[in-house]
VMD Tcl script that draws the C-alpha trace (Angstrom):
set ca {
  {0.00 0.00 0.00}
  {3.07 2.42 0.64}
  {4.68 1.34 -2.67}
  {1.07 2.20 -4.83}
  {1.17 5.73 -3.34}
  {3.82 6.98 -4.81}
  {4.43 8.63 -7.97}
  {5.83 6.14 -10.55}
  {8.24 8.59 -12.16}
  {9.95 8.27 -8.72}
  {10.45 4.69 -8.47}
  {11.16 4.46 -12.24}
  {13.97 7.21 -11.74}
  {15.22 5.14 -8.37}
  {15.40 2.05 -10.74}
  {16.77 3.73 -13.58}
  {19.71 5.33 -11.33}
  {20.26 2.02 -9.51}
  {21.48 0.53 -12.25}
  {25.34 1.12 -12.31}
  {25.76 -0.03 -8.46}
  {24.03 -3.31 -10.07}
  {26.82 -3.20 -12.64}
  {29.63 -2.95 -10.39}
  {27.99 -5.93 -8.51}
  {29.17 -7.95 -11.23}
  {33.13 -6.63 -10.88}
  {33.98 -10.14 -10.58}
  {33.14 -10.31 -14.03}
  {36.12 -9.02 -15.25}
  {38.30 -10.68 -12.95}
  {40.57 -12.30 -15.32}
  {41.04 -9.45 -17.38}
  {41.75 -7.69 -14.44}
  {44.60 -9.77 -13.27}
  {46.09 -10.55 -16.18}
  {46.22 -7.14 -17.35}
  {47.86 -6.08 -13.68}
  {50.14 -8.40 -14.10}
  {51.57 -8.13 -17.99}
  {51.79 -4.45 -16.43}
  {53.69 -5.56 -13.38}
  {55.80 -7.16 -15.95}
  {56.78 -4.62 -17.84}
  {57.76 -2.38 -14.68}
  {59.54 -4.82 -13.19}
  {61.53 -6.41 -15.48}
  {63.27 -8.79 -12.78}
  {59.71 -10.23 -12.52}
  {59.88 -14.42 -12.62}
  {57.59 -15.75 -15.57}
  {55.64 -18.49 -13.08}
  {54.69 -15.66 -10.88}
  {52.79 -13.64 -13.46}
  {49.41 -15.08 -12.91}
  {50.23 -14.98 -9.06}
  {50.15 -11.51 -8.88}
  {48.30 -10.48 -5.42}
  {46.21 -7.41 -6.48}
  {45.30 -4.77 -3.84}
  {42.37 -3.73 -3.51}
  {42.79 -0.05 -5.21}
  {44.80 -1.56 -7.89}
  {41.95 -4.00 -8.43}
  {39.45 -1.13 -8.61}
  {41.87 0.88 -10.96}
  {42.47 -1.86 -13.45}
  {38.54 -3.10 -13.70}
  {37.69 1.13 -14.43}
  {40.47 0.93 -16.96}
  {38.53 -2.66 -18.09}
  {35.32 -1.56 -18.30}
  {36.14 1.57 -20.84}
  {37.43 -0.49 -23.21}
  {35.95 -2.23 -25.77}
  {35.92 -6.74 -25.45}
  {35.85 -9.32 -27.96}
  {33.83 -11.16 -25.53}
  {30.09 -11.36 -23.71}
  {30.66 -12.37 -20.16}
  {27.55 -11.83 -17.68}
  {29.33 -13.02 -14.03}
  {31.80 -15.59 -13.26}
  {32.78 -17.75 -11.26}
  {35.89 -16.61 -9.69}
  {37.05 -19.62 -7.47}
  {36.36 -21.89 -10.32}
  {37.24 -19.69 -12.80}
  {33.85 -20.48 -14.85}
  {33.06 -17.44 -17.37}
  {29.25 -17.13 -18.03}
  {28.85 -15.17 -21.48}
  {29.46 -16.28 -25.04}
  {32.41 -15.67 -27.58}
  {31.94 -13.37 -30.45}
  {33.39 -13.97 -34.32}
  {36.78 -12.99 -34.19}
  {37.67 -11.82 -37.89}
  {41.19 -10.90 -38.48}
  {43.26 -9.75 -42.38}
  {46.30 -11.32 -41.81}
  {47.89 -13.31 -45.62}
  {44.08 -14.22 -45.97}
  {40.64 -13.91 -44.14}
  {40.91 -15.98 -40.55}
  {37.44 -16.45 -39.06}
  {37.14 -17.80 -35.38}
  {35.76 -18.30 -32.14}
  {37.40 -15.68 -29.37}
  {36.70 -18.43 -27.26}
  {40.02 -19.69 -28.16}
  {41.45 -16.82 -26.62}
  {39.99 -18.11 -23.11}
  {39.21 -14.75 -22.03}
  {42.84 -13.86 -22.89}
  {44.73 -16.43 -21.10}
  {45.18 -18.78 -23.86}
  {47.69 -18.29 -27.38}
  {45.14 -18.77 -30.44}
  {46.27 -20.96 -33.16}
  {44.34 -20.45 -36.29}
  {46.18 -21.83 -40.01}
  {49.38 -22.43 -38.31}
  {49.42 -18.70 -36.89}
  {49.57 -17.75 -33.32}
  {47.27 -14.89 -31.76}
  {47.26 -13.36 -28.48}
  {44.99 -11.14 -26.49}
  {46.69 -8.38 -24.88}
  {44.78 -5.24 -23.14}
  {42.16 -6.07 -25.28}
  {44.02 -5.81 -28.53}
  {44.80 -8.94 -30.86}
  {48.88 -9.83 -31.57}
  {50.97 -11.68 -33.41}
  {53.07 -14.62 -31.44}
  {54.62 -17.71 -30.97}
  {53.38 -20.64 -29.88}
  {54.62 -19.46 -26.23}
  {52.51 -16.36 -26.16}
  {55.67 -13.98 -26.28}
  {54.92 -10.57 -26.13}
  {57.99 -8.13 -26.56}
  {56.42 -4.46 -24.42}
  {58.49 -1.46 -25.14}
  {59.58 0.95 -22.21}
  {56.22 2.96 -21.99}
  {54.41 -0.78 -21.56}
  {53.02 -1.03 -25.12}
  {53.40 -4.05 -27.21}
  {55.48 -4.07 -29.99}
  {54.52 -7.24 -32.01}
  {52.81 -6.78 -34.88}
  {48.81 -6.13 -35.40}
  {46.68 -7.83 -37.86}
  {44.06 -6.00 -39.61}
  {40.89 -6.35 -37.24}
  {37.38 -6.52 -38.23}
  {36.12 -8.63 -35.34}
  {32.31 -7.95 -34.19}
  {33.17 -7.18 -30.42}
  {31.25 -5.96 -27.49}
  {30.77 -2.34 -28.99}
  {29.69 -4.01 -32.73}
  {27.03 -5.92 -31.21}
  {25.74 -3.20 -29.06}
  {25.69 -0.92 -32.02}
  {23.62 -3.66 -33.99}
  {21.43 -4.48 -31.14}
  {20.30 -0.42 -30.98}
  {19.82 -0.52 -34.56}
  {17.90 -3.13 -35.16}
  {15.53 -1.70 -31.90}
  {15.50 1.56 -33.63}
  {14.14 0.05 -36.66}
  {11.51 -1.69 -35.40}
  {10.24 1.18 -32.97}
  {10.22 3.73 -36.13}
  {8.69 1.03 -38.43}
  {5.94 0.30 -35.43}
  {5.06 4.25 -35.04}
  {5.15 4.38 -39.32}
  {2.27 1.30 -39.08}
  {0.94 2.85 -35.98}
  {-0.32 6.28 -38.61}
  {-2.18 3.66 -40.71}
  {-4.30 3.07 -38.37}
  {-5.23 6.90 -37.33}
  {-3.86 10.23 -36.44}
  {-2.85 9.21 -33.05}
  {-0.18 6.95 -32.76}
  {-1.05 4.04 -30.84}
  {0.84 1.68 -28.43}
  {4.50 2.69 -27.90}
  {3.88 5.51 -30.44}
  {2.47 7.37 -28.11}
  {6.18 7.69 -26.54}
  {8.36 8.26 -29.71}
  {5.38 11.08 -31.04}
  {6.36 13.79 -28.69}
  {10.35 13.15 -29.14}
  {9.76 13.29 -32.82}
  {8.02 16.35 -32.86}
  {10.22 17.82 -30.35}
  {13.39 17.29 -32.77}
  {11.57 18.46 -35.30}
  {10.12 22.19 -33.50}
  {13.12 22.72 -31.15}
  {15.80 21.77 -33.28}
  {15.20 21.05 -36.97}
  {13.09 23.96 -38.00}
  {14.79 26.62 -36.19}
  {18.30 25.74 -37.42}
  {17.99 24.22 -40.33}
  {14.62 26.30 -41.99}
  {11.13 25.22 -42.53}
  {11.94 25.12 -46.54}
  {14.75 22.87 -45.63}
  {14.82 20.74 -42.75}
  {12.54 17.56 -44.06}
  {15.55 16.60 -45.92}
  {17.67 16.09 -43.06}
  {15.10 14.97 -40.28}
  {15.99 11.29 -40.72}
  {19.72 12.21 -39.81}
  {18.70 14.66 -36.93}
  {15.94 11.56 -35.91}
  {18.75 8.50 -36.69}
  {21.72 10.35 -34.62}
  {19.43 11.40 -31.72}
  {17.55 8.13 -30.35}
  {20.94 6.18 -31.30}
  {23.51 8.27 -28.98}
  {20.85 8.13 -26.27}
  {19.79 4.49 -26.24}
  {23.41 3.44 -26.10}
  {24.50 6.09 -23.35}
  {21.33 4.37 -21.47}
  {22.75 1.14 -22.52}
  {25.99 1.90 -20.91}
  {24.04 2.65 -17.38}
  {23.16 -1.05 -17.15}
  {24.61 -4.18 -15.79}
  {25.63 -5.03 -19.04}
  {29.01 -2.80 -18.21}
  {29.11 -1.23 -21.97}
  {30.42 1.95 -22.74}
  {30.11 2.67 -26.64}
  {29.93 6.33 -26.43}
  {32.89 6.17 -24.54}
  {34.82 4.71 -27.12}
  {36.22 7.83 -29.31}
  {36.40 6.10 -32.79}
  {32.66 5.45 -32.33}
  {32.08 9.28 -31.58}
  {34.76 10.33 -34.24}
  {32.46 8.41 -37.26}
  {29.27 9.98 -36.34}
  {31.45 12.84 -35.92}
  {32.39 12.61 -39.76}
  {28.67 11.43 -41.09}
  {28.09 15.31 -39.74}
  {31.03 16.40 -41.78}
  {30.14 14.63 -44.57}
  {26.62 15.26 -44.56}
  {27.13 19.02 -43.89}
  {30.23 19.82 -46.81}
  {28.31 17.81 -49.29}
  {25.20 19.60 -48.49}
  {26.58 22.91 -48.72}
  {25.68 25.56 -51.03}
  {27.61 28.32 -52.97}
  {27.03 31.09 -50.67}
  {28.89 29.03 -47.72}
  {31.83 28.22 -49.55}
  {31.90 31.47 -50.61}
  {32.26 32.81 -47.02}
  {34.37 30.20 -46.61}
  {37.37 31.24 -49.28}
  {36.10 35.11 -50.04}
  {34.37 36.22 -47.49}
  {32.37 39.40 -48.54}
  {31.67 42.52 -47.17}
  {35.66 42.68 -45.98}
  {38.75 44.01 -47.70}
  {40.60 41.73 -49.34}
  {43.15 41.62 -47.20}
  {41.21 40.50 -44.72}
  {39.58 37.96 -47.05}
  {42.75 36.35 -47.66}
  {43.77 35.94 -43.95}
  {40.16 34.81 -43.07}
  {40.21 31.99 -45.54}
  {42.64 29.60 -43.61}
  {40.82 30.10 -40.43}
  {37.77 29.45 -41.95}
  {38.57 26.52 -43.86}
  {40.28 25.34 -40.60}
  {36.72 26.00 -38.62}
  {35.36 23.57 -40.44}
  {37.58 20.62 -38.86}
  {37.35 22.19 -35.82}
  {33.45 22.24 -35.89}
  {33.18 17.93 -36.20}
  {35.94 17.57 -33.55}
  {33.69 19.94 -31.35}
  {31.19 17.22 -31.45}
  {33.17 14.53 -30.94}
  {35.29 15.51 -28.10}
  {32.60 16.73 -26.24}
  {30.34 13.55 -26.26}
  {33.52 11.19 -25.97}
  {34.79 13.24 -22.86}
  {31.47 13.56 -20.92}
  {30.29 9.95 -21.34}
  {33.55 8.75 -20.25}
  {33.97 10.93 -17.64}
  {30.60 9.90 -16.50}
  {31.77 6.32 -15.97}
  {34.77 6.99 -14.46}
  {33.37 8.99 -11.65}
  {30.49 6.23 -11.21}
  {32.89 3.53 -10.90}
  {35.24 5.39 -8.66}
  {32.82 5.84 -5.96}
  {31.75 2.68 -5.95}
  {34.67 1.21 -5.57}
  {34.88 4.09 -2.40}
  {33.16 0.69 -0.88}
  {36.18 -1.88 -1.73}
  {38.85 0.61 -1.32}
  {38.04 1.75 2.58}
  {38.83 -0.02 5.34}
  {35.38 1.44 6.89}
  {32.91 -0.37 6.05}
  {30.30 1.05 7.81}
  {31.30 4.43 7.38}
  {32.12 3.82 3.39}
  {29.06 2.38 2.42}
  {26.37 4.78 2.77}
  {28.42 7.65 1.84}
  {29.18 5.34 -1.18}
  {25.98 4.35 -2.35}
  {24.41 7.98 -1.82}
  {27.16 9.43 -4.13}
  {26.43 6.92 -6.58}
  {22.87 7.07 -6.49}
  {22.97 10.97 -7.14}
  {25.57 10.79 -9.75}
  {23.59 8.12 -11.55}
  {20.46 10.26 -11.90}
  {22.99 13.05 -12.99}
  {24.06 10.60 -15.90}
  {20.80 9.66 -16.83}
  {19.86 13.51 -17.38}
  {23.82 13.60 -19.16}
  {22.52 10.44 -21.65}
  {20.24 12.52 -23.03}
  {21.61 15.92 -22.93}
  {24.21 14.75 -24.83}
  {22.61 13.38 -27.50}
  {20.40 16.44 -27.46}
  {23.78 18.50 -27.80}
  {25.07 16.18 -30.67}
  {22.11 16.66 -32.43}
  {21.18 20.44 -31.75}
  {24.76 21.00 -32.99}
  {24.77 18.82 -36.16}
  {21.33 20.65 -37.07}
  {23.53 24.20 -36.77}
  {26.10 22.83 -38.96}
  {24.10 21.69 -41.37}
  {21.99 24.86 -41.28}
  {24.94 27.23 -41.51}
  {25.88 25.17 -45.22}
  {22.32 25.15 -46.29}
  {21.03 28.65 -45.54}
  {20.26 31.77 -48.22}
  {22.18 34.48 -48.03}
  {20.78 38.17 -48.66}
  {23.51 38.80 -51.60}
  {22.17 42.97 -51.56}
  {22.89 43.63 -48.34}
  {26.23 42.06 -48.46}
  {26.55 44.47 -51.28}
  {25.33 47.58 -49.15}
  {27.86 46.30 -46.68}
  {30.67 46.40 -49.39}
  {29.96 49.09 -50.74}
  {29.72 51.05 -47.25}
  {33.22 49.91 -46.45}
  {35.07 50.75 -49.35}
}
mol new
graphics top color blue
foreach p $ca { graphics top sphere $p radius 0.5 }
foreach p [lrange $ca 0 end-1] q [lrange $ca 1 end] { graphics top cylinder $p $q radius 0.2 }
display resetview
């Protein structure tokens, strides 16, 4: 009776923002990863280090806490849902691990074991190492440079990992909510079902950020981009609040290519009057014009790397801070003490990041729409010629 009185939003948001501590629950996850990583490091700062003692490596706990953060921002060629650490049992499944290397090789990342084992695939060895694919012996050697970096040599990987499937799995839930509020119009004006959710986020892309940067005459061109970009970054910034310890927004190769389908989109959409700012911009003296030109050709890289940097840095940042006061609780020798301040921390940063997931992709797409509207728009050629003319 307590629970039905109050407001739903509440306990939805209480969920919602519970989620990461959930996530951390499963730290054990990444256990191997952990100390094998720790210890390859261990390795390469002590150099003395005996080669039977690498997987004996006692971690602290900060160290453990510092290496699973590190862990859980990079990408995995690997699903693994909780483990058993004292039997070392992995619970997950193995993603296609497809390497370029003399030929196409095709395999299971199961043979890596989670990173533990050498994978022999057409009489080539493969190892896993920081979460990056190698070429080795049948030993395993890895030769790490002074700075802790491997120097054997990388084959060309197009391997579906963690990130890949995530990507796919958004997709393919994107297309069949847009498809379902498409079918949902059939059958009225008023969306029906689930409709009724995406209708008001539609329309609000479309009033708030569409029409006023792009132009009425203009924007229906580029509403499936603005629409596309939008529920995509969010989803998978919500995605990366849940157990399932993913952080694709994180990753900044993901952010730099929907950094470039702006770019793209936005130069090839451009019309004469904005490249014509661009190289000759009127209504200054030419002098001017000609020092201008390089900074505005060199605006538009910096416009893209805007976007990118700022989504990459604040979803990362994001995690880091969640993780890190969570593992306030493993790191303190107070327990008691810890704990609550812990948990409360966590609990008010999550809400925090679930107001950041979609701020951010509200900021990735207000920002491509200004782009885009900046190379599309008319200029008013005779009052750049009044302007002209009242310089000279």
């Amino acid at each position: 009776m307590v629970i039905s009185n109050k407001p739903l939003s509440f306990i939805l948001a209480a969920f919602v923002a519970s989620l990461p501590i959930m996530g951390f629950a499963n730290s054990e996850n990444d256990s191997t990863h952990v100390q094998t990583e720790t210890a390859h490091e261990e390795k390469v700062i002590s150099h003395d280090a005996p080669a039977e003692g690498e997987h004996a490596v006692a971690l602290d706990p900060k160290a453990k806490v510092d290496a699973f953060i590190d862990h859980h921002l990079q990408d995995s060629h690997d699903f693994v849902f909780f483990q058993d650490e004292k039997e070392n049992k992995h619970f997950g499944f193995p993603l296609p691990v497809i390497l370029i290397d003399g030929g196409l090789k095709v395999f299971s990342s199961s043979k890596f074991h989670f990173g533990e084992t050498v994978a022999e695939v057409d009489g080539n060895f493969y190892k896993l190492v920081h979460g990056k694919i190698y070429k080795t012996d049948a030993a395993g050697t890895v030769t790490f440079n002074e700075h802790g970096h491997p120097e054997n040599e990388k084959p060309l990987d197009f391997s579906i990992t963690k990130n890949v499937v995530s990507m796919l799995f958004v997709a393919i839930l994107l297309f069949f909510m847009f498809t379902g509020l498409a079918k949902s119009y059939k059958k009225g004006p008023i969306p029906t079902g689930f409709g009724r959710v995406l209708e008001p986020l539609v329309i609000f892309i479309r009033d708030e950020i569409a029409v006023p940067n792009i132009g009425e005459k203009k924007y229906r061109k580029y509403m499936g981009y603005l629409l596309t970009v939008f529920f995509f970054v969010w989803v998978l910034n919500l995605l990366g609040m849940t157990p399932l310890g993913i952080n694709v927004t994180g990753n900044i190769a993901i952010t730099v290519c929907l950094a470039a389908f702006t770019f793209i989109i936005t130069q090839f959409s451009a019309n004469k009057d904005y490249w014509g700012h661009i190289f000759w911009m009127p209504g200054v003296p030419v002098p001017m014009k000609i020092i201008l030109a390089p900074i505005e050709v060199l605006g538009t890289l910096t416009k893209p790397f805007a976007l990118l940097i700022r989504l990459y840095a604040n979803i990362t940042a994001g995690h880091v801070v969640i993780m890190s006061l969570i593992g306030m609780i493993f790191v303190g020798k107070n327990l008691a003490a810890d704990l609550p301040i812990s948990l409360g921390l966590t609990l008010f940063i999550s809400v925090i990041e679930v107001l950041v997931a979609f701020l951010q992709a509200f900021i990735f797409t207000m920002l491509s729409s200004l782009f885009i509207g900046m190379a599309v728009q008319d200029h008013d050629h005779a009052h750049h010629h009044e302007d002209e003319t009242a310089i000279i």
